[in-house]
C-alpha positions in Angstrom: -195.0 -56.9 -16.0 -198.6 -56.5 -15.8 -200.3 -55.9 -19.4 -203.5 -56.5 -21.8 -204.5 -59.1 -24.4 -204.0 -57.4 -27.9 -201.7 -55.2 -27.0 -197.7 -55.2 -28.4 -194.8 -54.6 -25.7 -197.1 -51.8 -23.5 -198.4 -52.5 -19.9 -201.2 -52.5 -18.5 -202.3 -49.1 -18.7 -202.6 -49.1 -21.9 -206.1 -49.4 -23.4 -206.4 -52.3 -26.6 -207.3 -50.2 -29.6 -206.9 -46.8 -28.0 -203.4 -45.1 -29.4 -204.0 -42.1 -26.4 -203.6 -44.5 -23.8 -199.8 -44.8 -24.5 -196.9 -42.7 -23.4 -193.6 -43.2 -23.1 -194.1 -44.3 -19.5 -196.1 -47.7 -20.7 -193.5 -48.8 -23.3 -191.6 -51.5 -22.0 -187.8 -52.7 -22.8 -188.2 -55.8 -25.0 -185.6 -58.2 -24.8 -184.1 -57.3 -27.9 -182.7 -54.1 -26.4 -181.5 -55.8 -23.6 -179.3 -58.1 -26.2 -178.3 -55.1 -28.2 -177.2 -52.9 -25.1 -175.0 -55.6 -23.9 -173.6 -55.8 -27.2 -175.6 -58.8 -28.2 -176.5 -60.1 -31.9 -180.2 -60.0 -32.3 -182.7 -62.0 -34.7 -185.7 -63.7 -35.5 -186.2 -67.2 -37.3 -190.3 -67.4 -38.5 -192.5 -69.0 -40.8 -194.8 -65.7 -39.7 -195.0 -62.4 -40.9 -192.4 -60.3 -38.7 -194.9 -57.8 -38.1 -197.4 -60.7 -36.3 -197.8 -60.3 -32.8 -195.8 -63.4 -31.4 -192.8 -61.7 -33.1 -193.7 -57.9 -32.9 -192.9 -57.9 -28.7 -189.2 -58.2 -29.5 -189.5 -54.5 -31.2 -192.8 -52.8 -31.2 -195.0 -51.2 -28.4 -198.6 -50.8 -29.9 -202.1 -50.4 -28.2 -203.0 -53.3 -30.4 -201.2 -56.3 -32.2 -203.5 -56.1 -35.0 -201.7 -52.9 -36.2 -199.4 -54.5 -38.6 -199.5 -51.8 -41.1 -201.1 -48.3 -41.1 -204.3 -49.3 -43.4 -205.3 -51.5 -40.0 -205.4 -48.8 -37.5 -208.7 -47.3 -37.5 -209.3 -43.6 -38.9 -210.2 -42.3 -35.3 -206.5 -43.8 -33.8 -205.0 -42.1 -37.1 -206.8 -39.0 -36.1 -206.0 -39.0 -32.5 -202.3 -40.1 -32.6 -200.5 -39.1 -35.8 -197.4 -39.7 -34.7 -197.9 -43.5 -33.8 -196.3 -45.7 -36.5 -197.5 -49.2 -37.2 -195.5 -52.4 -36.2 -194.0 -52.8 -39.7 -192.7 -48.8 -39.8 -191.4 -49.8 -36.0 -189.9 -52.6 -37.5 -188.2 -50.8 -40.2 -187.0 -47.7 -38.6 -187.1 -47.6 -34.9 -184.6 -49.1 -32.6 -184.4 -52.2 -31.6 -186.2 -53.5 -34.9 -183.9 -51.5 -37.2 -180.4 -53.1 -35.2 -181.2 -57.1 -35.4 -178.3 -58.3 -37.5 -178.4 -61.7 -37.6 
């Protein structure tokens, strides 16, 4: 699938840094759902932060990988998409990030 530098688990339509370039329609289905659909464990083994953008694909979709918590999304992205949670929050309480078990 076609997508952008700095950009988390989203194709290419969406714009790096721009939160109203996403819809549902530009997520894509990491890997990690795959696994938990087919009844799968699912974790991570890092020496990163979970919420750094070589690990965030499994879970997150984010107009930029530099997201990691809400202090680093810009006050205009805030503003414009209030709804968007940051990798850590998509980590924490959306699925898949909130079913790896292992």
């Amino acid at each position: 699938v076609k997508t952008n530098s700095k950009v988390v688990g989203v194709d290419y339509r969406v714009k790096p840094n721009d939160c109203t370039t996403m819809t549902e329609d530009t997520k894509l289905t990491s890997i990690f759902t795959w696994a938990q659909k087919a009844g799968k464990r699912t974790g991570v083994i890092t020496n990163n932060r979970l919420t750094h953008a070589s690990l965030a694909p499994v879970y997150a979709h984010s107009a930029s990988r530099a997201w990691e918590t809400n202090g680093n999304i810009d006050a205009l992205n805030r503003e414009n998409c209030p709804e968007f949670k940051d990798l850590a929050r998509q980590l924490v309480e959306d699925e898949p990030g909130n079913k790896i078990n292992v």
